[in-house]
C-alpha positions as CSV (number, residue, x, y, z in Angstrom):
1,X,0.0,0.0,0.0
2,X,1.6,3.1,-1.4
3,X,0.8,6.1,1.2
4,X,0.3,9.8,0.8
5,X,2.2,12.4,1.6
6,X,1.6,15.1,4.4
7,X,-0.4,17.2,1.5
8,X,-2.4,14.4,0.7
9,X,-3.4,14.0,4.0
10,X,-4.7,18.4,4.1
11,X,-7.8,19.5,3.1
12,X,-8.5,23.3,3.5
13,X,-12.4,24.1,4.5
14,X,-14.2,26.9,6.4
15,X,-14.7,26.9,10.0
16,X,-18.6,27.4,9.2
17,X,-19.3,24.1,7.1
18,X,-16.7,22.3,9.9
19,X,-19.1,23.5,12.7
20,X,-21.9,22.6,9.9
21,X,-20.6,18.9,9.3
22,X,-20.3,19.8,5.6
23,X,-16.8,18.9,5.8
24,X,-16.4,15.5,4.4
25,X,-13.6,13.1,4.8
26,X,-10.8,13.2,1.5
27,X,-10.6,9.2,1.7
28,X,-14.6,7.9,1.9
29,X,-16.5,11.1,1.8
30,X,-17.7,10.8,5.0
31,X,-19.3,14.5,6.6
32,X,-17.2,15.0,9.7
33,X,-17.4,18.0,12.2
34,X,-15.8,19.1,15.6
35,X,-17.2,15.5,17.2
36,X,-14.2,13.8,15.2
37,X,-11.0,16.4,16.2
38,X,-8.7,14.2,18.0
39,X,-6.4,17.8,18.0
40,X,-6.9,21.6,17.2
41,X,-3.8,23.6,16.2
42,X,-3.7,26.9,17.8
43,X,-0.4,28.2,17.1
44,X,-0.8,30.6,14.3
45,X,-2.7,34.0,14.8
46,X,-5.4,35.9,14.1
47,X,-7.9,33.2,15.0
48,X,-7.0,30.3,16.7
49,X,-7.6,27.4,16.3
50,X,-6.2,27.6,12.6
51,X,-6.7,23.8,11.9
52,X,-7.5,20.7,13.3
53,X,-6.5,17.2,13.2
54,X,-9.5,14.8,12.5
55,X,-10.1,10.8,12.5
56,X,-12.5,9.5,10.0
57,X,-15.1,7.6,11.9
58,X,-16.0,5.3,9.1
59,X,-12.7,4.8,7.3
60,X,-10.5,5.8,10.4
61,X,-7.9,7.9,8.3
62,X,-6.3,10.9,9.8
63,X,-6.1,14.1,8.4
64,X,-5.8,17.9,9.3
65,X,-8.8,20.7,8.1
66,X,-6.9,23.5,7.3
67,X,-9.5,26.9,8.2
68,X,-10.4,29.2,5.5
């Protein structure tokens, strides 16, 4: 199994259709939403958190929503 690199695994989104579960997952197309963040990324002004790390709860992949 050939795996993606850390762009492959990024997918950029706004923070509205996140809180929305509009978001959906890059590997099944599975809507995720704040209920699946396993880690939010607040290091980067002006409006933390800037992204967040998210687990798939169908497929399991991780992968970080970049905030637009």
């Amino acid at each position: 199994m050939q795996t993606k690199g850390a762009e492959g695994r990024r997918i950029t989104a706004s923070r509205r259709d996140f809180l929305a579960y509009l978001t959906v997952c890059p590997f099944c197309g599975e809507h995720v939403g704040p209920r699946f963040v396993t880690r939010e990324h607040a290091d980067v002004p002006p409006n933390p958190p800037y992204a967040a790390s998210v687990k798939c709860p169908r497929c399991r992949e991780l992968y970080e929503v970049l905030f637009s």
